[in-house]
C-alpha positions in Angstrom: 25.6 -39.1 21.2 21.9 -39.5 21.3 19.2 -37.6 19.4 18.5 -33.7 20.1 15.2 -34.6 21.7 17.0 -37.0 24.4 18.8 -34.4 24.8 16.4 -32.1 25.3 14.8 -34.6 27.6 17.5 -35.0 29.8 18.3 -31.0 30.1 14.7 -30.2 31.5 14.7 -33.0 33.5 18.3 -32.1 35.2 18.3 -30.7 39.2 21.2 -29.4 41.1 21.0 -32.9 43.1 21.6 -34.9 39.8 25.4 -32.9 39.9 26.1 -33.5 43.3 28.1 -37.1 42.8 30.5 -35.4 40.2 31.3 -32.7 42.6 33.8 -34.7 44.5 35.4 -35.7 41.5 34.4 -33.8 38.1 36.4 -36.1 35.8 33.9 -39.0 36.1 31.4 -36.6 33.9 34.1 -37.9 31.1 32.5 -41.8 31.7 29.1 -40.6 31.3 26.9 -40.8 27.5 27.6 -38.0 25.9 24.0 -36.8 26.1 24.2 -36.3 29.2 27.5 -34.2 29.2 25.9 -31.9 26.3 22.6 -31.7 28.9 25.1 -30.9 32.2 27.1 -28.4 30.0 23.7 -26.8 28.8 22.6 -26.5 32.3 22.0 -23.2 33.8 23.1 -24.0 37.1 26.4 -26.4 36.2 29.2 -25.0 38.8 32.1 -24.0 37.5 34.3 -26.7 38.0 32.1 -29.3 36.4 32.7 -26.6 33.2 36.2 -26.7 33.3 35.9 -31.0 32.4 33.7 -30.6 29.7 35.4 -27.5 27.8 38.1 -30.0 27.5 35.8 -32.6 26.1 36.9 -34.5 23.0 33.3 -33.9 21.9 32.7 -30.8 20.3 29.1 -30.2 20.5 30.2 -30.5 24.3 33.2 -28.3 24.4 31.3 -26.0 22.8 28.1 -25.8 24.9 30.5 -25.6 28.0 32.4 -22.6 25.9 29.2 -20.8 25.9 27.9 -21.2 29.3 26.9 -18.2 31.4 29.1 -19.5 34.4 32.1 -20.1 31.9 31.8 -17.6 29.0 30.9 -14.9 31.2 34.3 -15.1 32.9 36.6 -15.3 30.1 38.0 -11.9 28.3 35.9 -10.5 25.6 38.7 -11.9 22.9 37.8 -15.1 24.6 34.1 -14.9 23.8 35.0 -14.1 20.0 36.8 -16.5 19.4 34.3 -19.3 20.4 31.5 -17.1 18.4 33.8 -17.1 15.5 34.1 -21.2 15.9 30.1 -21.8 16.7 29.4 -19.3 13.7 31.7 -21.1 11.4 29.9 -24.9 12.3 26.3 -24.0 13.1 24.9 -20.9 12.0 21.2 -21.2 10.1 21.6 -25.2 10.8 18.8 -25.8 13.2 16.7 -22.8 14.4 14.4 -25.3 16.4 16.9 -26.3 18.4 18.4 -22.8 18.6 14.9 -21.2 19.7 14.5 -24.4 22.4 18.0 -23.6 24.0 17.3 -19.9 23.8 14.5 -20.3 26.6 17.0 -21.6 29.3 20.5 -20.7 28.3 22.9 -18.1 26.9 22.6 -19.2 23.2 24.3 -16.2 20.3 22.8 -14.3 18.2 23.8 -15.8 15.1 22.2 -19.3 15.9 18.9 -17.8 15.2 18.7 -17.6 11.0 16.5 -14.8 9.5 13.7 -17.4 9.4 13.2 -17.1 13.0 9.6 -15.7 14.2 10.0 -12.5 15.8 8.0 -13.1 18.9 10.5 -16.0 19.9 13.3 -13.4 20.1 11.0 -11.0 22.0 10.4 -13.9 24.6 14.7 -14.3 24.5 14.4 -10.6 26.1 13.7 -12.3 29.0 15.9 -15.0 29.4 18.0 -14.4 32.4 21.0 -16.1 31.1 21.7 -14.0 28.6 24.9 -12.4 28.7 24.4 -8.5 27.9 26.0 -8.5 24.4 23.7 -10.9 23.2 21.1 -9.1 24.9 21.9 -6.1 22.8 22.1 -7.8 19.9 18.6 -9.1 19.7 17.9 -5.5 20.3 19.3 -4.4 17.3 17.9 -7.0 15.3 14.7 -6.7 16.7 14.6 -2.8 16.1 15.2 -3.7 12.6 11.6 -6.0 12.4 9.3 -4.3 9.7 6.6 -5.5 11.9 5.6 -3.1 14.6 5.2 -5.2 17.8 9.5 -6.3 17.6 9.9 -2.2 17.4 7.5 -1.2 20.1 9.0 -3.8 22.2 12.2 -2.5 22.1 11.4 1.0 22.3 9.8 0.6 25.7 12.8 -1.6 26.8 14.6 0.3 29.8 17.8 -1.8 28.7 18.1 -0.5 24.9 21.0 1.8 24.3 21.1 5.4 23.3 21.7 4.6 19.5 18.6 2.3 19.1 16.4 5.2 20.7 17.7 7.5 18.4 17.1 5.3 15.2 13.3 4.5 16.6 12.8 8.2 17.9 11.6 8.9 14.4 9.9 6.1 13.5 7.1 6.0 11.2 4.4 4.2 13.6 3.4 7.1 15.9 2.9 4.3 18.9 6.5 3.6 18.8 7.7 7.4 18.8 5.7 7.7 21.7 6.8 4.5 23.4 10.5 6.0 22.4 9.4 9.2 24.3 8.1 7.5 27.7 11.1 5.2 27.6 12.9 6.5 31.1 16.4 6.0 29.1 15.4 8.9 26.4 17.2 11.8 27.2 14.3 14.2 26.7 16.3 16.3 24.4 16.1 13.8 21.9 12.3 13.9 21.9 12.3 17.8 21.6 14.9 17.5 18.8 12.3 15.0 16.9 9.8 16.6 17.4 10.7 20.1 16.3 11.9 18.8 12.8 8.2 17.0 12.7 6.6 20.4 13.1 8.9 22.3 10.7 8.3 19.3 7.9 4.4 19.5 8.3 3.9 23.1 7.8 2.9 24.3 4.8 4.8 27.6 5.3 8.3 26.1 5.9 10.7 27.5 3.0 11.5 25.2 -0.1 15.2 25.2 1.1 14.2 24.1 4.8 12.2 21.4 3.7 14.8 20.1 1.3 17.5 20.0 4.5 14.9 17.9 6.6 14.3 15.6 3.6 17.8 13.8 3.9 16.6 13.1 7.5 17.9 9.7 9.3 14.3 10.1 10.7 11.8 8.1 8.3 8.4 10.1 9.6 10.5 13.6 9.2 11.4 12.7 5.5 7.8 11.3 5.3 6.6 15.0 6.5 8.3 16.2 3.6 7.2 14.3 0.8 3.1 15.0 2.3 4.0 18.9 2.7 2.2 20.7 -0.6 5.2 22.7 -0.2 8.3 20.7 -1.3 9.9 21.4 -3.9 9.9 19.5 -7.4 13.6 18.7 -6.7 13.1 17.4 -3.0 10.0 15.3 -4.4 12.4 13.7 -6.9 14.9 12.8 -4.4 12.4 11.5 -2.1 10.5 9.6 -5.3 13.7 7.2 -5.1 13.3 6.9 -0.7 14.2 3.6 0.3 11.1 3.4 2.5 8.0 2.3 0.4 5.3 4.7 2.3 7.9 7.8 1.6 7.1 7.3 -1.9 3.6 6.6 -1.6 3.7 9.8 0.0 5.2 11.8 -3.0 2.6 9.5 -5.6 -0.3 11.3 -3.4 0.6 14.7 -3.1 -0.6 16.8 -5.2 1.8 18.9 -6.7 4.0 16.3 -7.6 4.7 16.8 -10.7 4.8 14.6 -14.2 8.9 14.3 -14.0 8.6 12.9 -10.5 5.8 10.7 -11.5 7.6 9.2 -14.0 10.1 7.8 -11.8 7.2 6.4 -9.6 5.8 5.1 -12.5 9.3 1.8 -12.4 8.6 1.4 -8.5 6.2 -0.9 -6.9 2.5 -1.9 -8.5 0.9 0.0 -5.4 2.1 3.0 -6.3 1.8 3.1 -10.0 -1.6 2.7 -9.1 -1.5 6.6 -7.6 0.3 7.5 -10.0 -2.0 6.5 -13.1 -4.7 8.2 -11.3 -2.4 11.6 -10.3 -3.6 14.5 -12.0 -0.3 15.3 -13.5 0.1 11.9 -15.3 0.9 12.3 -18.5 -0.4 11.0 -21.8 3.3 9.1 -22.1 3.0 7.9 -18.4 -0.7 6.5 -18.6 0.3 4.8 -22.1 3.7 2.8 -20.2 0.8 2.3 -17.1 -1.8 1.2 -19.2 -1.2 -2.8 -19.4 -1.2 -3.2 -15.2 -3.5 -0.1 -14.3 -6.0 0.0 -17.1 -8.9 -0.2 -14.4 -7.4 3.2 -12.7 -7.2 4.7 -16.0 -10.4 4.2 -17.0 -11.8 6.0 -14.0 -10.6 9.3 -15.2 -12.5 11.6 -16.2 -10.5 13.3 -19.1 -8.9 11.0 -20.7 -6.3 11.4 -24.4 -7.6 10.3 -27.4 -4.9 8.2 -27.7 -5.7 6.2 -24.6 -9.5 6.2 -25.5 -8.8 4.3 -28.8 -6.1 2.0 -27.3 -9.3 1.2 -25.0 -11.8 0.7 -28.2 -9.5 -1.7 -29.6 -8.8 -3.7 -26.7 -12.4 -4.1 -25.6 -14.3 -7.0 -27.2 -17.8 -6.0 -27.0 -17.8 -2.1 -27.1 -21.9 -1.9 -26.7 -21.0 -2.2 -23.2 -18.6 0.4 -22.7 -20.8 2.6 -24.5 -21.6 5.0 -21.9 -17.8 5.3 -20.7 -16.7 6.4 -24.1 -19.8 9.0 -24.5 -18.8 10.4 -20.9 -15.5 10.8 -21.6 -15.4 14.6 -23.4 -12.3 13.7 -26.3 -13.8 10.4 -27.3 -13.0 10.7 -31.4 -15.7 11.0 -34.0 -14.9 7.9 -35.2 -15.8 5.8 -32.2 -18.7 7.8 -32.1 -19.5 6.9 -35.7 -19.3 3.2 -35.0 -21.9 3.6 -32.0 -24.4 5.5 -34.2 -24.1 2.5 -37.3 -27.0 1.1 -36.2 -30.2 -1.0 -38.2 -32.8 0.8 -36.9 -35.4 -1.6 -38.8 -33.5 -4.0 -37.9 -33.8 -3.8 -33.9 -38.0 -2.7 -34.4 -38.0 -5.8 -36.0 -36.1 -8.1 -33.4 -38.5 -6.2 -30.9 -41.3 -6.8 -33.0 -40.5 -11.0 -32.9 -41.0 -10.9 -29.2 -44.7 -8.9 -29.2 -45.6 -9.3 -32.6 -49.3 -8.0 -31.8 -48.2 -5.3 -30.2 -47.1 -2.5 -32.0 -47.0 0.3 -29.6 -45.4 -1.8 -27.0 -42.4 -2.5 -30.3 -42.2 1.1 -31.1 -41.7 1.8 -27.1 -38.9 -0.6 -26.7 -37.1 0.3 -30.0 -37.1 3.8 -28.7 -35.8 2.8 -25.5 -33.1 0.6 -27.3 -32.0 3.7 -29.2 -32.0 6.2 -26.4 -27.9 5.9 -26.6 -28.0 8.1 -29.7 -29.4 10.9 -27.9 -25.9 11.1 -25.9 -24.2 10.5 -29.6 -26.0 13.6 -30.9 -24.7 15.9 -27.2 -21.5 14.9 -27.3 -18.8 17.3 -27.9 -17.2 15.6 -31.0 -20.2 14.8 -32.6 -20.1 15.1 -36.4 -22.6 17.0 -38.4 -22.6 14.1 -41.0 -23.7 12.0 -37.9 -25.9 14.4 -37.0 -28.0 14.5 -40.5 -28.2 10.5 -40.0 -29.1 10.6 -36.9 -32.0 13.3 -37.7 
C-alpha cells in the first residue's frame, strides 16, 4: 500500500494532467499501486467518474477516501454522508491526528478525525479550506466556540459563516473582545446585542432588587451570571447558588465580594486551591473555615490582621524557631498570655554575658547591645494580653 508519507508525496505532487490517461478508460486506475489510488481519491480535483472506480475499490482506505470526496460526498443524500461518517468514525477516529491535520489542509476530511489533542490553531486554519463541505464547516465551529482559549472563540465570533445559535452562546461571553467581536459580526441580529447588553447593565447595578438579580443569575450568559456574583447586592442565597457555578472565575467572583458571607465561603472553601486562597483571606472566614484552610493557606492566614487564638497557637506549635516570628505574634492583638510568657523567659545575664564575650573591654558598648537585644520586651509589656505577673518580671 505504501507508507503515509509516499502517500503524502504522491498527493502534493499530483496535477490534473497526471489524470488525463485514465479518463478514457477509468478502470485502469484498478492496475495502479494502491498509493497512488488513495492519492487520486484524495485529490481535490479527481472528476467524478474516476470516483465512481475507486468507491468500488476492494481497498478500504481507498473506497473510503473516494466516499468522502467533495466531488462524490457532496452529491450523495445526507443519509448517504452518515452512513460513511458512521463507518470512518467506527475504523479511524483518534488513530492518527497527523495525518488527519495534513489531509485537512487540501481535502474535505470530518470532524471526528481530529481527536481532542488537536491544536486549536490547526482547526482555525481548516476554516479556510475550500473543500470543506458546510457541515463540517459548522462543526469545527462548534467545537471551536467551545476552546477555553480565547483566540478559537474570537475567531468564530467574527466569522460571517457561524450560525445564529453559536452567536448567541458567545454574545455573553466572558472575554469583553469577543462580545464585541459577537456585536460587529454582520450576522448578529442587533436585537441580540441589546438583549445582552441590557441584562449586563441590570446585573452590575448596585440598586437592582435581590429578586432581579437572582433571575439574571441562572443566565445561559457566563458574564451576566458573572455580573451577579461581583454586584454587593446579591443576595446570600443567589451567592450560594452561584458558589457552585460551573465556570471557575464566577466563583472567584463570589470568594471576592465582600458580602459574601461565611455559609457561602464554606462551600468555596472544597473548590479549587485559587480560590481557597480568597477565601482564607475574606473577612467573613470563620474560625472553623481558617482551621480546615490552614494546612494549604497558612501563608494567607498569617497575613491577617486579627487572627483566633486558636489559630495563633496552632501557629506557635508548628513553627520551629518562634524567636523569629516574634513580632507577628506581638502584632497580632489575641496572641494568649502564654506565648507571651514564653517570649519574656529570657536570661538576661545570660545574653549581657554572650555580648560581653564579643567586646569584653567594652562595657558600655555590652550594656548597649543587651539593651538592644531585649528591646522585644518592650512590645511584651504593650500588648493587650500582657500579664501583670509578666509585668512584675519584666519591671
Amino acid at each position: 500500500m505504501g507508507t503515509w508519507g509516499e502517500i503524502m508525496e504522491l498527493l502534493r505532487s499530483l496535477t490534473i494532467s497526471d489524470l488525463e490517461p485514465f479518463l478514457a478508460e477509468p478502470t485502469q486506475l484498478n492496475t495502479q499501486p494502491v498509493a497512488l489510488q488513495l492519492a487520486v481519491a484524495s485529490y481535490s480535483q479527481t472528476p467524478r467518474p474516476l470516483l465512481e472506480v475507486l468507491v468500488n475499490s476492494p481497498y478500504a482506505p481507498v473506497a473510503e477516501a473516494a466516499q468522502l470526496h467533495i466531488n462524490w460526498a457532496g452529491e450523495i443524500s445526507e443519509d448517504g454522508q452518515n452512513a460513511v461518517e458512521e463507518v470512518l468514525k467506527s475504523r479511524y477516529l483518534g488513530q492518527n491526528d497527523k495525518l488527519a491535520v495534513e489531509l485537512l489542509k487540501i481535502a474535505p476530511v470530518p470532524h471526528f478525525f481530529l481527536s481532542e489533542w488537536v491544536p486549536s490553531q490547526y482547526l482555525i486554519q481548516a476554516l479556510s479550506n475550500p473543500y470543506l463541505p458546510p457541515r463540517y464547516h459548522l462543526k469545527l465551529l462548534e467545537r471551536l466556540a467551545q476552546e477555553p482559549s480565547l483566540e478559537p472563540r474570537l475567531q468564530v465570533a467574527e466569522s460571517p459563516e457561524a450560525p445564529l445559535a453559536i452567536l448567541e452562546s458567545l454574545a455573553g461571553d466572558l472575554e469583553l473582545a469577543i462580545r464585541l467581536a459577537v456585536q460587529y459580526n454582520p450576522s448578529c441580529p442587533p436585537e441580540l446585542v441589546r438583549l445582552v447588553q441590557g441584562q449586563y447593565a441590570i446585573a452590575c447595578d448596585c440598586d437592582t432588587d435581590a429578586e432581579q438579580l437572582a433571575n439574571l443569575a441562572q443566565s445561559r450568559w457566563d458574564s451576566i451570571r458573572l455580573a451577579v456574583a461581583q454586584n454587593p447586592s446579591t443576595s446570600e442565597e443567589t451567592l450560594l447558588v452561584l458558589a457552585e457555578d460551573k465556570v471557575f472565575k464566577i466563583r472567584l467572583a463570589v470568594a471576592k465580594n465582600s458580602v459574601t458571607s461565611a455559609q457561602v465561603l464554606a462551600v468555596l472553601a472544597e473548590s479549587d486551591e485559587e480560590i481557597q486562597a480568597v477565601v482564607a483571606g475574606h473577612d467573613n472566614a470563620t474560625e472553623e473555615i481558617l482551621h480546615r484552610l490552614f494546612t494549604t493557606q497558612q501563608g494567607i492566614i498569617k497575613s491577617r490582621s486579627n487572627l483566633p487564638v486558636s489559630i495563633l497557637e496552632r501557629i506557635f506549635n508548628k513553627v520551629t524557631t518562634s524567636n523569629n516570628y516574634r513580632d507577628f505574634f506581638f502584632k497580632q492583638p489575641n496572641t494568649p498570655t502564654w506565648i507571651l510568657e514564653r517570649f519574656a523567659n529570657v536570661d538576661v545575664e545570660a545574653i549581657r554575658q554572650e555580648k560581653a564575650a564579643l567586646r569584653p573591654h567594652k562595657p558600655e558598648l555590652v550594656e548597649r547591645w543587651t539593651a538592644e537585644a531585649l528591646e522585644f520586651l518592650v512590645d511584651i509589656a504593650k500588648h493587650p494580653q500582657v500579664s501583670e505577673e509578666i509585668l512584675v518580671r519584666l519591671s
